[in-house]
C-alpha positions as CSV (number, residue, x, y, z in Angstrom):
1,X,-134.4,26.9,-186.7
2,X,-132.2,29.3,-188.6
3,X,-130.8,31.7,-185.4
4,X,-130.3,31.6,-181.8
5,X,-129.2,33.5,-179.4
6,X,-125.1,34.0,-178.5
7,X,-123.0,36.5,-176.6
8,X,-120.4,38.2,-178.7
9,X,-118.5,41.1,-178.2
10,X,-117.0,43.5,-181.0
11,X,-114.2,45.2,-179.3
12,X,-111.9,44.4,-176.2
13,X,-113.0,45.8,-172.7
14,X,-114.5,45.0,-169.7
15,X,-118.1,43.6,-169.3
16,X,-120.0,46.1,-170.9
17,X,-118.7,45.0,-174.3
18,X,-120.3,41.9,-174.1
19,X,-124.0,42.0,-176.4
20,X,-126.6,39.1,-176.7
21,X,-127.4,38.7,-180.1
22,X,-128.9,36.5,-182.5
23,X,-126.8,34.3,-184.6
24,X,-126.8,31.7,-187.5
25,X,-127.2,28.2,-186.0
26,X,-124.2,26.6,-187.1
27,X,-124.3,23.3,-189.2
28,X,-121.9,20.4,-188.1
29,X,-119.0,19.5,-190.5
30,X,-117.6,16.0,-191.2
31,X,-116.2,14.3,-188.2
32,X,-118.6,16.9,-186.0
33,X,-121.4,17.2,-183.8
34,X,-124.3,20.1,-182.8
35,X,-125.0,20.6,-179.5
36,X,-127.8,22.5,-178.0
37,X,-126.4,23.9,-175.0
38,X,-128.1,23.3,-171.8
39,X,-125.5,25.2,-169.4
40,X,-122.0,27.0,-170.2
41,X,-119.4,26.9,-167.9
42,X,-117.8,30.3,-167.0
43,X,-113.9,30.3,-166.6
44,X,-111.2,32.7,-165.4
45,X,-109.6,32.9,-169.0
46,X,-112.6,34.2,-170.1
47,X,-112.9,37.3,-168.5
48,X,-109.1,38.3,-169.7
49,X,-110.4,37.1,-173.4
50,X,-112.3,39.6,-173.4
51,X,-110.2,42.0,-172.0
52,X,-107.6,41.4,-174.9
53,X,-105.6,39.3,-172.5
54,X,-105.6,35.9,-172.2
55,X,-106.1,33.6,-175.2
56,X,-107.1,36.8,-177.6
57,X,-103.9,36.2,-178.6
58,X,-105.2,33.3,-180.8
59,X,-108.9,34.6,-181.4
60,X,-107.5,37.7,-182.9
61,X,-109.7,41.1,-183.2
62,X,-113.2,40.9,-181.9
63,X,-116.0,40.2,-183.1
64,X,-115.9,36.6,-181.7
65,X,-118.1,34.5,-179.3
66,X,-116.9,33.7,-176.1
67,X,-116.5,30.7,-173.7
68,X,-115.7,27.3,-173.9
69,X,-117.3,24.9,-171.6
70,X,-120.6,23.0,-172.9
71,X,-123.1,20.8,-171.5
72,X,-125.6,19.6,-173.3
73,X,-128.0,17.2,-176.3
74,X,-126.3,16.2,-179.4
75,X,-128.8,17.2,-182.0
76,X,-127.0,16.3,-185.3
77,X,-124.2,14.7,-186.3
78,X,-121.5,15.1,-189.3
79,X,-120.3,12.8,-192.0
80,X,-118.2,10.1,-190.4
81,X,-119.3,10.4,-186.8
82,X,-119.9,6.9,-185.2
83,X,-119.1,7.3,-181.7
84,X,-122.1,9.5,-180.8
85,X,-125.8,10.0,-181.7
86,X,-128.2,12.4,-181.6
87,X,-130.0,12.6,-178.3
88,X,-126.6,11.7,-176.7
89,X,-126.1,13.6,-173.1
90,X,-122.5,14.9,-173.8
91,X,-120.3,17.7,-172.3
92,X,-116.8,18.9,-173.0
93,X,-114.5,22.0,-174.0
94,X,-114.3,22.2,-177.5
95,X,-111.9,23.8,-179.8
96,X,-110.2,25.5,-176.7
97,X,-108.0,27.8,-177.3
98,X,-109.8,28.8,-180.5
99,X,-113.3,30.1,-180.5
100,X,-115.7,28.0,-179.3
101,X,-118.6,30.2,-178.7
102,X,-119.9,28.3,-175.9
103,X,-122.3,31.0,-174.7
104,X,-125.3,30.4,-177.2
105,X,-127.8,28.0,-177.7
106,X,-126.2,25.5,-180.0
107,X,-121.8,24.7,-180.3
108,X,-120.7,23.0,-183.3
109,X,-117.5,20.4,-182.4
110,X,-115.2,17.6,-183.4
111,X,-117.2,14.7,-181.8
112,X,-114.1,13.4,-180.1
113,X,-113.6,16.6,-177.8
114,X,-117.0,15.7,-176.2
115,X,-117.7,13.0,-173.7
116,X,-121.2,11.6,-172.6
117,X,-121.9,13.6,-169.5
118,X,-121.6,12.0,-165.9
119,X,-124.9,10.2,-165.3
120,X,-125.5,11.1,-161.6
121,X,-125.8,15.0,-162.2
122,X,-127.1,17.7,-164.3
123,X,-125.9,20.3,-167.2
124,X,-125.1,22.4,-164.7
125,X,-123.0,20.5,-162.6
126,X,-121.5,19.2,-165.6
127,X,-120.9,22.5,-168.0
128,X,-118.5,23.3,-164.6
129,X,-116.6,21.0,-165.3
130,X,-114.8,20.3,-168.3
131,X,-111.9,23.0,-168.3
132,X,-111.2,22.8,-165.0
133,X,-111.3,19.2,-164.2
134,X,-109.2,18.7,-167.8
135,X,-106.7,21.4,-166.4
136,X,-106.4,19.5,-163.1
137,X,-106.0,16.1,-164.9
138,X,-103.7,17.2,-167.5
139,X,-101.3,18.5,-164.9
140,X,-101.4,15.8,-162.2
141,X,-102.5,12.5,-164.1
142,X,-100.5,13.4,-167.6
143,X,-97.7,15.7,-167.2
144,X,-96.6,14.9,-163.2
145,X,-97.8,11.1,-163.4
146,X,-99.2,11.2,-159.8
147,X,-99.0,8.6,-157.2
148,X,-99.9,6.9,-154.2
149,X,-98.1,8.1,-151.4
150,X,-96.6,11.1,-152.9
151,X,-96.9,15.0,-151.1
152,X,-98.7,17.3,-153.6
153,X,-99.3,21.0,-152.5
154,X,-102.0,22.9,-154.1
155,X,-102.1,26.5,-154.1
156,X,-105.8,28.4,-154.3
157,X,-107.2,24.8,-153.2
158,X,-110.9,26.0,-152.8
159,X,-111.7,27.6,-156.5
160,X,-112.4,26.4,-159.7
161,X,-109.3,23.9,-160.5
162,X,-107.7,23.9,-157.4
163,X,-110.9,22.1,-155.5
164,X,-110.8,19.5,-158.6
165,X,-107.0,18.9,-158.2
166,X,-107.2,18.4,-155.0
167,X,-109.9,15.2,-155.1
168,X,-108.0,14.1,-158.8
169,X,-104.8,13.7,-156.6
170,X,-106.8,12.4,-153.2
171,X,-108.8,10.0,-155.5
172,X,-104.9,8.5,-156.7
173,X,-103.8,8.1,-153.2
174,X,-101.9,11.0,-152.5
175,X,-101.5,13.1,-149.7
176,X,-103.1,16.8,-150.6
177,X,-102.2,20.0,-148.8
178,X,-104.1,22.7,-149.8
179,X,-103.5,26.9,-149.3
180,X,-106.4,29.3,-149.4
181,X,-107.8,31.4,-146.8
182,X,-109.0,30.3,-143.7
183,X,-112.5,30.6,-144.4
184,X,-112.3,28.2,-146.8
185,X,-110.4,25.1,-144.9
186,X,-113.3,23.1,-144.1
187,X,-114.7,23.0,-147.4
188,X,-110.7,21.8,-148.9
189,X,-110.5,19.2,-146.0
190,X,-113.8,18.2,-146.7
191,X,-112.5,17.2,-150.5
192,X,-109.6,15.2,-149.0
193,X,-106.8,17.3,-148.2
194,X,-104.8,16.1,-145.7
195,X,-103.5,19.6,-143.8
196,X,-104.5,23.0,-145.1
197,X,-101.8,26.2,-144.6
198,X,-103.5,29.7,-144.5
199,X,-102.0,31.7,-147.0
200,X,-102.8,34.8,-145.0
201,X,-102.0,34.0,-141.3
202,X,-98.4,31.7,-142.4
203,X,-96.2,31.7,-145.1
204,X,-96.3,27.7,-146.3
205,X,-92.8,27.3,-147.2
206,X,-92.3,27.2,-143.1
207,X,-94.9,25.5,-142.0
208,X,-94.3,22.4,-144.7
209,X,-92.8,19.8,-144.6
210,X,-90.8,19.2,-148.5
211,X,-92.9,18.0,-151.0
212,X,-93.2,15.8,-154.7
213,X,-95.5,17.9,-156.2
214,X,-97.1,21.3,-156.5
215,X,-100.1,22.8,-158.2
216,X,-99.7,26.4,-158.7
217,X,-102.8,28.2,-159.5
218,X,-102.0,31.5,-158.3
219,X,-98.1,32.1,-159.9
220,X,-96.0,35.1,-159.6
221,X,-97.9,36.8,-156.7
222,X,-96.4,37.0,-153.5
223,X,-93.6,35.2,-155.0
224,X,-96.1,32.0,-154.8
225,X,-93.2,30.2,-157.8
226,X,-90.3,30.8,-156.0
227,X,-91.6,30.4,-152.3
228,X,-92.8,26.7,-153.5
229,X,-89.8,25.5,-155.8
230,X,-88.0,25.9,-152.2
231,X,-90.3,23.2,-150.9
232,X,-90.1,20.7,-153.5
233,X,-87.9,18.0,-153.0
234,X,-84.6,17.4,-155.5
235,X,-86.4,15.2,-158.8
236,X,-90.0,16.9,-157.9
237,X,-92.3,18.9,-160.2
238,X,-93.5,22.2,-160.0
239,X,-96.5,22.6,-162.2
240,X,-97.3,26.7,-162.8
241,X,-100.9,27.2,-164.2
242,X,-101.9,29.3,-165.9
243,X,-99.1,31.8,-166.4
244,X,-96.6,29.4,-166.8
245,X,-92.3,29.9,-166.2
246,X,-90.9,32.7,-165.1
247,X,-87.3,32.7,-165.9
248,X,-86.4,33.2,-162.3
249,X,-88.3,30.2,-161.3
250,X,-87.3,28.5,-164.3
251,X,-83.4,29.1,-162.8
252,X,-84.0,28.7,-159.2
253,X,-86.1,25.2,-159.8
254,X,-83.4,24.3,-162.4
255,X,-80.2,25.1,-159.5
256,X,-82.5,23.0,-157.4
257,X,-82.8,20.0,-159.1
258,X,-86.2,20.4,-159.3
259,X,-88.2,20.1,-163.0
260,X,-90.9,23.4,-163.3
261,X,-93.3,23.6,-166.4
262,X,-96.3,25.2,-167.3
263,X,-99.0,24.1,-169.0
264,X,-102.0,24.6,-171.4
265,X,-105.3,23.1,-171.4
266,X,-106.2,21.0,-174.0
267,X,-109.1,19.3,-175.4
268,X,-109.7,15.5,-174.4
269,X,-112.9,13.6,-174.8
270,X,-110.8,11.0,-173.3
271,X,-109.8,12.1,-170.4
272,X,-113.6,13.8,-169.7
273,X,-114.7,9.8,-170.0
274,X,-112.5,9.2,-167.1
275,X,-113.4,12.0,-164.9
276,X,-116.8,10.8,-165.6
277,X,-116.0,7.5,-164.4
278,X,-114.7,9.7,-161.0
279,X,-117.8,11.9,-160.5
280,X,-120.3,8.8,-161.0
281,X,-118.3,6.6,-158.6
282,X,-118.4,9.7,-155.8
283,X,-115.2,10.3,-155.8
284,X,-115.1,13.6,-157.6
285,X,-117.9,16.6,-157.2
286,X,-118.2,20.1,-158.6
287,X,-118.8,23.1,-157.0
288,X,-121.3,25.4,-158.5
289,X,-121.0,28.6,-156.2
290,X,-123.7,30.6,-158.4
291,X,-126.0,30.2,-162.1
292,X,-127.0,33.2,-164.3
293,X,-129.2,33.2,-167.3
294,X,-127.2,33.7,-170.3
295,X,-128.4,37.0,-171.0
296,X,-126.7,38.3,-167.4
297,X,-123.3,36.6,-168.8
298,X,-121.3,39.7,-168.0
299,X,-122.7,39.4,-164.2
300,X,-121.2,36.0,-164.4
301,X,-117.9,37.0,-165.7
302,X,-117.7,39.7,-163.2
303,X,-118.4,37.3,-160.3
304,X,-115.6,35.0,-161.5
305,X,-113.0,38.3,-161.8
306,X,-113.4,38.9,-157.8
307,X,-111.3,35.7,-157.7
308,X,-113.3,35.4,-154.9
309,X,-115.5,32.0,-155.7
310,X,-115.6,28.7,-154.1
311,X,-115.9,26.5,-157.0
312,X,-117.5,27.5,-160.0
313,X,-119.8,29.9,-161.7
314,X,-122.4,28.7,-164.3
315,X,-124.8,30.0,-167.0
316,X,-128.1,28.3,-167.7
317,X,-129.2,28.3,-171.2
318,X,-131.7,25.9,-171.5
C-alpha cells in the first residue's frame, strides 16, 4: 500500500481542472490518525476553492487536494493517540480551512477533529455531515446560545446547512421559520419548522412577525442582510454565513440594537460527538440528495453549484 487514488487540481478553474490521480498514502504523525475514506462529503466552499475563491485564500497556488468532509475506518494511529483505535468507525472535517484532501482513499488527521460516526447510519449519511452540521451548531448552539422558546429564522431552510439548523434549533425547543421555495416547504416543515415564508411569492420581512435569531445562508442577495436585521428584535443576533458582515449591515444592525457576526467553520470532534448523540436519538437526519463515485467528483461539484439541492451531495469511495 504505497499510493491511492486522490483528486487534485493544478490550476484554478472550473470542473474541468479537477484530475484523479494516484498519490502517496500519507503516514499519520504524532497526535494523528489514518483514515481510509469510505465516503467524502461535497460542500459549497468547495466548488469556489477551486475556482480560486473561497478558502484558496489559505491553500495558496494549486496543486492541492480538495474537500474536507470524511467518513470512514481508522487504520493507524500516531504516537500519543489514546482516544481512538484502529478499526474505529469515525467521521469529521479535518484540518478545515487548510487542505484536507478529503477526496482520496485515505486522510491523515489530528485524532481530536474526528468523532466515532453515528451508529444508526452509514458513511454516506455520515461523510454529509460533518461541515454542515458543525456550521449549524457553531452558529446556533456556540455563538447565538439558543433557547427554548426563542424565534429563529432560517434563510435557504431546505439545503445543506440550512435543513440541519433548522432540526439543531427544533431539537433545543425553539420555534423555526424557514425561507426557501415553495416546492420545498413540506420537506422544511417536515424537519420541524414551525411556518415556512416563500422567498419567491412574499418578501418575509412582512409576513413575520419579529424575531431572536436569524440564520443567514444566502447573504447579500436580494438584500437578504438588511431585509432580516429589520426583523430581529432590539438585543437579537443576526448570524451571516458564509460571507459574513457587510458594513451596511454591520451599521444598520448596530443603529438597531441588534448584534450581527459572521462566522467560520471550525473543526470540533466535540461537538460531532454531540450531533451524534442527536442523529442516534432521531432527532437529527441528513439529506443525501445524490452519490457519485469519486472519479465523477467534478459532476458532484457541479451539482452542488446549481444551488439547487435539497440536502446534500456525496462521493462514495469505498
Amino acid at each position: 500500500m504505497n499510493t491511492m487514488r486522490a483528486i487534485h487540481q493544478t490550476a484554478f478553474g472550473d470542473s474541468s481542472v479537477l484530475e484523479l490521480v494516484e498519490a502517496p498514502v500519507p503516514e499519520p504523525l504524532p497526535t494523528e490518525v489514518r483514515v481510509r475514506v469510505h465516503a467524502a462529503g461535497v460542500n459549497p466552499v468547495d466548488g469556489k476553492t477551486r475556482e480560486g475563491k473561497g478558502m484558496a485564500a489559505v491553500l495558496g497556488t494549486p496543486p492541492f487536494g480538495v474537500g474536507w468532509d470524511v467518513s470512514g475506518v481508522v487504520d493507524a494511529v500516531g504516537f500519543g493517540v489514546t482516544t481512538l483505535a484502529p478499526g474505529d468507525e469515525v467521521y469529521g472535517m479535518p484540518w478545515f480551512p487548510r487542505e484536507a484532501g478529503a477526496y482520496a482513499d485515505y486522510v491523515t488527521a489530528p485524532s481530536r477533529q474526528f468523532a466515532r460516526k453515528p451508529r444508526s447510519i452509514g458513511h454516506v449519511a455520515a461523510a454529509a455531515l460533518p461541515l454542515a452540521a458543525l456550521t449549524a451548531w457553531q452558529a446556533l448552539v456556540d455563538t447565538a446560545r439558543v433557547e427554548a422558546g426563542q424565534r429563529v429564522l432560517i434563510h435557504a431552510a431546505a439545503g445543506g446547512v440550512g435543513h440541519l439548523a433548522v432540526q439543531i434549533a427544533t431539537a433545543r425547543g425553539a420555534h423555526v421559520i424557514g425561507t426557501g421555495s415553495s416546492a420545498r416547504e413540506a420537506f422544511v416543515r417536515s424537519l420541524g419548522a414551525a411556518e415556512f415564508v416563500d422567498y419567491r411569492s412574499a418578501r418575509f420581512e412582512e409576513q413575520l412577525e419579529p424575531v431572536d435569531i436569524v440564520i443567514d445562508l444566502i447573504g447579500d442577495a436580494e438584500q437578504t442582510g438588511l431585509r432580516s436585521v429589520s426583523l430581529v428584535r432590539p438585543g437579537g443576533l443576526y448570524v451571516g454565513v458564509p460571507s459574513g458582515i457587510s458594513d451596511e449591515v454591520g451599521t444598520a444592525a448596530a443603529a438597531r440594537g441588534v448584534r450581527a457576526t459572521g462566522i467560520l467553520v471550525e473543526p470540533d470532534g466535540a461537538a460531532l460527538a454531540q450531533i451524534a448523540e442527536l442523529v442516534d436519538a432521531g432527532r437529527l437526519r441528513v439529506e443525501v440528495e445524490r452519490t457519485f463515485p469519486l472519479a465523477q467528483a467534478a459532476a458532484a461539484q457541479n451539482a452542488v453549484a446549481t444551488g439547487r439541492t435539497q440536502g446534500k451531495i456525496v462521493l462514495e469511495v469505498v
